[in-house]
VMD Tcl script that builds the backbone (N, CA, C; Angstrom):
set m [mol new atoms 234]
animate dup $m
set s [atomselect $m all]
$s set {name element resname resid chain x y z} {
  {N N UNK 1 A 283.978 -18.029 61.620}
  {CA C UNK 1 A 284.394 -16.687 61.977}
  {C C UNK 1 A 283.585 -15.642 61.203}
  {N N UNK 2 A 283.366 -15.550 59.989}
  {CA C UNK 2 A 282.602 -14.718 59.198}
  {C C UNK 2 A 280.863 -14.738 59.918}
  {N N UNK 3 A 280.673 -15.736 60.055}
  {CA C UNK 3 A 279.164 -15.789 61.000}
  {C C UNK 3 A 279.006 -14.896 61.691}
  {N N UNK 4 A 279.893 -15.216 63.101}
  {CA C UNK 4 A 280.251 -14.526 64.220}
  {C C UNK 4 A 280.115 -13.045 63.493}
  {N N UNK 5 A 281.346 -12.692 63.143}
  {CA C UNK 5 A 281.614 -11.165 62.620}
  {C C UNK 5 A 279.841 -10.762 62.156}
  {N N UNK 6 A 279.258 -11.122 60.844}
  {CA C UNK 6 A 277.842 -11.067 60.576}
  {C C UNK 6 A 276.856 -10.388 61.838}
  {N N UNK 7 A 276.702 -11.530 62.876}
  {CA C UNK 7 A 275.971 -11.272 63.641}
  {C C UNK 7 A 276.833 -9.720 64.463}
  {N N UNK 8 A 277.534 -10.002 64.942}
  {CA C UNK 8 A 277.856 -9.041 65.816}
  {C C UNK 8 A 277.895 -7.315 64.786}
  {N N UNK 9 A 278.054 -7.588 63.482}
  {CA C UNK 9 A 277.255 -6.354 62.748}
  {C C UNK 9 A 276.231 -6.157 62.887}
  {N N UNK 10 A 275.795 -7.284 62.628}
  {CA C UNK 10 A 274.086 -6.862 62.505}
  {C C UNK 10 A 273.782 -6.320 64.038}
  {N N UNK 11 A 274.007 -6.903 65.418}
  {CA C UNK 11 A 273.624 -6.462 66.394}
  {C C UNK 11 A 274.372 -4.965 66.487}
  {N N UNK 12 A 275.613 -4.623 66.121}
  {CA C UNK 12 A 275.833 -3.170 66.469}
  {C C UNK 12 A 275.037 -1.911 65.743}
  {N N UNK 13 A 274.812 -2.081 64.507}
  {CA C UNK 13 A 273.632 -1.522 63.610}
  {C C UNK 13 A 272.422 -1.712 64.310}
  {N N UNK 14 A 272.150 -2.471 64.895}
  {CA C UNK 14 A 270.833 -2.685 65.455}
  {C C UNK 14 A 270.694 -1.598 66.958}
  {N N UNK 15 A 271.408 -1.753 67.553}
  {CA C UNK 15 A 271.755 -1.158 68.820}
  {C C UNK 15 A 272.189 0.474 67.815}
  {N N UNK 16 A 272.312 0.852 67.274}
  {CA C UNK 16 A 273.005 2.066 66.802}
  {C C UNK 16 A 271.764 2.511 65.837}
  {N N UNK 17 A 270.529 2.343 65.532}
  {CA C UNK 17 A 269.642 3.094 64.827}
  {C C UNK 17 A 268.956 3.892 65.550}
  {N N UNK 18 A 268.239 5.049 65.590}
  {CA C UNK 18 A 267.720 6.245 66.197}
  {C C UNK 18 A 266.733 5.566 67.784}
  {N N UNK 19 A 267.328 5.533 68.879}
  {CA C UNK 19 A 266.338 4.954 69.406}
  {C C UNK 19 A 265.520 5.791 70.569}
  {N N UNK 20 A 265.599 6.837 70.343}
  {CA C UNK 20 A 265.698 7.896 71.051}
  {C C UNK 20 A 264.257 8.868 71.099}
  {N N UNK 21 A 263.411 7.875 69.587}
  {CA C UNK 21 A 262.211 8.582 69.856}
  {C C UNK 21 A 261.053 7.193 69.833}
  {N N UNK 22 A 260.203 7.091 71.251}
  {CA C UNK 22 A 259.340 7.144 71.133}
  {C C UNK 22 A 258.213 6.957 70.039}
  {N N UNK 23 A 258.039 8.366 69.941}
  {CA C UNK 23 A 257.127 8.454 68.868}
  {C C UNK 23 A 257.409 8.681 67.706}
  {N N UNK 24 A 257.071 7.756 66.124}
  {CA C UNK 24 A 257.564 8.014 65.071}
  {C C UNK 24 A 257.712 9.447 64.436}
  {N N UNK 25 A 258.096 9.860 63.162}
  {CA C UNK 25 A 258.115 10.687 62.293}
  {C C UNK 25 A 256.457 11.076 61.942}
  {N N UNK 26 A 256.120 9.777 61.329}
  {CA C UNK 26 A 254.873 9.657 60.735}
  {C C UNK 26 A 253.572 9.994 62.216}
  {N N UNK 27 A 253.987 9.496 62.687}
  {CA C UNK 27 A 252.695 9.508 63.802}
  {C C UNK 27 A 252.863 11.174 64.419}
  {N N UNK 28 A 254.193 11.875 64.362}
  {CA C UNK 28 A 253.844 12.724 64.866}
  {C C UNK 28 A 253.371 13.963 63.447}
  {N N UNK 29 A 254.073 13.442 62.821}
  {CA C UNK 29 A 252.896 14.920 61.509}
  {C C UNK 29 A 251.712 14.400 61.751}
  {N N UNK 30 A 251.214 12.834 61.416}
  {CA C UNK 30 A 249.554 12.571 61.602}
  {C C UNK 30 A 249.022 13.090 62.859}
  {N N UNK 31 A 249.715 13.344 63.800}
  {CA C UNK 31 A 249.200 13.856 65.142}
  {C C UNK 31 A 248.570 16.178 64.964}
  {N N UNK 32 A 250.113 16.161 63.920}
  {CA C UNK 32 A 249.628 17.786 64.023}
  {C C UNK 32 A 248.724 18.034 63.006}
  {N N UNK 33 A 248.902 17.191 61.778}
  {CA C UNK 33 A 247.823 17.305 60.503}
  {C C UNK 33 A 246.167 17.075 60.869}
  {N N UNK 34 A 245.981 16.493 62.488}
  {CA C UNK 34 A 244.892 16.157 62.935}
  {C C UNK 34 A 244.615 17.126 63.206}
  {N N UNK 35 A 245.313 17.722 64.655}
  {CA C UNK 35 A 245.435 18.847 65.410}
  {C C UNK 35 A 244.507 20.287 64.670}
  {N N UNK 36 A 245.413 20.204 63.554}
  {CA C UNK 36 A 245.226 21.908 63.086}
  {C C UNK 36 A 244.340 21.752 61.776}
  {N N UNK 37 A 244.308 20.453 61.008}
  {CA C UNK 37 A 243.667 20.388 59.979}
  {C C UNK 37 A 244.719 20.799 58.645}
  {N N UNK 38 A 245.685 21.095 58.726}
  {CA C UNK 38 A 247.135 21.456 57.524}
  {C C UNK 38 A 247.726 20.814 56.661}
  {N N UNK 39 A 248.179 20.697 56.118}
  {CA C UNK 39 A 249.147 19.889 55.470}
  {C C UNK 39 A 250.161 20.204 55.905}
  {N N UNK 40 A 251.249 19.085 55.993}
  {CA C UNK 40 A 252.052 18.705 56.517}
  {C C UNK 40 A 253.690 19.289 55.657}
  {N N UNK 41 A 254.276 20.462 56.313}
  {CA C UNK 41 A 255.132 20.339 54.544}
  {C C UNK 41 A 256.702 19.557 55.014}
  {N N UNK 42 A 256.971 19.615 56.297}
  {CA C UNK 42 A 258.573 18.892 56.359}
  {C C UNK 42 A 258.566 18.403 58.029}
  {N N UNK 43 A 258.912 17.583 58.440}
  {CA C UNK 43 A 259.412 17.067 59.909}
  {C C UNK 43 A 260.271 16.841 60.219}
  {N N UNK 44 A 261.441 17.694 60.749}
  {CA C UNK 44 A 262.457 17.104 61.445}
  {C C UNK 44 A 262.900 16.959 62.959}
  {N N UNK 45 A 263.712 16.271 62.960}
  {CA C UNK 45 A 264.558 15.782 64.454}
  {C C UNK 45 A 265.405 17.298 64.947}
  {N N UNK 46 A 265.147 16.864 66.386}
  {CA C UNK 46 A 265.763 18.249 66.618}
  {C C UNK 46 A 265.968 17.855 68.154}
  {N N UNK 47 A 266.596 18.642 68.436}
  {CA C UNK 47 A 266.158 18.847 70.376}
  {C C UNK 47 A 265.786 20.117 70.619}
  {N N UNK 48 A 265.113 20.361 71.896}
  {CA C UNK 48 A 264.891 21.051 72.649}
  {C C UNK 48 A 265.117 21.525 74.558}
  {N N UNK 49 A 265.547 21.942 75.043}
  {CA C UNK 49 A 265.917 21.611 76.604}
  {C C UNK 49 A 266.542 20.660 76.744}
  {N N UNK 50 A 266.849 19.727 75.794}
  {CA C UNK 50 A 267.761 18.403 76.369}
  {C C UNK 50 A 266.845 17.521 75.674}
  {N N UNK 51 A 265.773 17.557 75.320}
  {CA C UNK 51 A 264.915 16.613 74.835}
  {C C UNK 51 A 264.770 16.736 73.232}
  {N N UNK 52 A 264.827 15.393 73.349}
  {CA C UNK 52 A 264.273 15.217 71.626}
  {C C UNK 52 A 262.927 15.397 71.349}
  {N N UNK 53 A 262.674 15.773 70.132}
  {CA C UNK 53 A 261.579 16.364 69.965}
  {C C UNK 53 A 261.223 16.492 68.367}
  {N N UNK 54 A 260.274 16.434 67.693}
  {CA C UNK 54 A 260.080 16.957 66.196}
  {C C UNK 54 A 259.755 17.793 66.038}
  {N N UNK 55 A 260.156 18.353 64.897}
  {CA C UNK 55 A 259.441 19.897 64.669}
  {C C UNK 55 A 258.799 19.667 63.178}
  {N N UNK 56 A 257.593 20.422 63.179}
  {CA C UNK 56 A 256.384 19.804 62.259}
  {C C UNK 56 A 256.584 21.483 61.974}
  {N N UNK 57 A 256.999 21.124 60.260}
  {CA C UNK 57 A 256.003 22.789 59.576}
  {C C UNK 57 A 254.417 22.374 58.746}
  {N N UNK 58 A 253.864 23.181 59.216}
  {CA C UNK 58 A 252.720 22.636 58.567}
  {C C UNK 58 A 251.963 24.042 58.038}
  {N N UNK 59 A 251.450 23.485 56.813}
  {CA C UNK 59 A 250.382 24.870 55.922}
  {C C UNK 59 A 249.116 24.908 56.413}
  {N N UNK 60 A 248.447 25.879 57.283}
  {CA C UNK 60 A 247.360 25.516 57.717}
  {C C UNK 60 A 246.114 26.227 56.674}
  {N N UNK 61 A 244.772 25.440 57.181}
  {CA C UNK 61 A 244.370 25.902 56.203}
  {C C UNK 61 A 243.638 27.539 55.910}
  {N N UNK 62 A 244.309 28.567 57.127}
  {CA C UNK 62 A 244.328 29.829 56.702}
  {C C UNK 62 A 245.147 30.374 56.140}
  {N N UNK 63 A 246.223 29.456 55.637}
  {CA C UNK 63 A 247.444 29.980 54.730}
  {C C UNK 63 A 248.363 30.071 55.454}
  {N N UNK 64 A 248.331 29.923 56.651}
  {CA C UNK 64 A 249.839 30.407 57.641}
  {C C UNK 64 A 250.741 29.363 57.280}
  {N N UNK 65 A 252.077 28.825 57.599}
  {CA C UNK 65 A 252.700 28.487 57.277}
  {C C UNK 65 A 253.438 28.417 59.118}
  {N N UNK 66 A 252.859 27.591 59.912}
  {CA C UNK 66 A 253.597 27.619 61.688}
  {C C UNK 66 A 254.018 26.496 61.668}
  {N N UNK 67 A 255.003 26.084 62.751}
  {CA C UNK 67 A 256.004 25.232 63.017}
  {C C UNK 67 A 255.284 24.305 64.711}
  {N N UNK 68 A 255.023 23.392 65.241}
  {CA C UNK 68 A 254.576 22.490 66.302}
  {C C UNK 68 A 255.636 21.431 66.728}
  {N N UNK 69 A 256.158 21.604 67.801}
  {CA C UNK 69 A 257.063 20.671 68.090}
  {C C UNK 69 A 256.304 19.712 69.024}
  {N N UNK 70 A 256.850 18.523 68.996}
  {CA C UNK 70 A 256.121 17.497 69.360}
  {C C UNK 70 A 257.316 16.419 70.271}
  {N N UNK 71 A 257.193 16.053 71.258}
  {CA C UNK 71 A 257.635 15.805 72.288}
  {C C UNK 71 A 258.165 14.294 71.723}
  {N N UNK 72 A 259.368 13.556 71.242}
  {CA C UNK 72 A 259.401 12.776 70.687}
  {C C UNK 72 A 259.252 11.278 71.330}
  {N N UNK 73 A 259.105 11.452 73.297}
  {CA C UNK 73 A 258.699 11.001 74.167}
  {C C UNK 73 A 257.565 10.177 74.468}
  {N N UNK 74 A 257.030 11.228 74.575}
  {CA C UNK 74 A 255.650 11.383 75.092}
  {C C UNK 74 A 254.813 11.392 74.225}
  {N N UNK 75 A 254.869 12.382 72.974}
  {CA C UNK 75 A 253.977 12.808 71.619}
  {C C UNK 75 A 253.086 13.974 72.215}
  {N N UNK 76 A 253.447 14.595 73.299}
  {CA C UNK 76 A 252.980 15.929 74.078}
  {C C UNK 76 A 253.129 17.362 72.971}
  {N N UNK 77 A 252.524 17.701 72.568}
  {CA C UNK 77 A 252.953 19.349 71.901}
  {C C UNK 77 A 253.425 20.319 72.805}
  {N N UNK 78 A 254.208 20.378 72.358}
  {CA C UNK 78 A 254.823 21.665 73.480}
  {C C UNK 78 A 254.777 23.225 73.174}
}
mol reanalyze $m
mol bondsrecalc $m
mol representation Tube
mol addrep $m
């Protein structure tokens, strides 16, 4: 019985971690840090229209300080 129970945790945790994006965290700052040439300063989860999506702040290197959301789908910039 403890087995059983085990597995069927492990599968609901498994089924229950973020599965909703596509495209990683990491791949999408490496995608805008490419893009614009910036450093990367925070990425989070967010939605947009119904869609999930990341939002990348990044320091570019004219000093601005802009925000790139990234399609968590697709990896499309929007």
């Amino acid at each position: 019985m403890k087995f059983l129970t085990t597995v069927i945790t492990t599968l609901m945790l498994a089924l229950s971690l973020p599965a909703w994006a596509d495209v990683s965290r990491d791949a999408a700052a490496a995608m805008v840090q490419k893009a614009t040439g910036g450093r990367v300063l925070a990425v989070d989860q967010t939605e947009q229209g119904g869609r999930p999506v990341w939002r990348v702040k990044v320091l570019t290197p004219q000093g601005e300080v802009i925000v790139v959301l990234i399609d968590a789908a697709s990896g499309r910039r929007l």
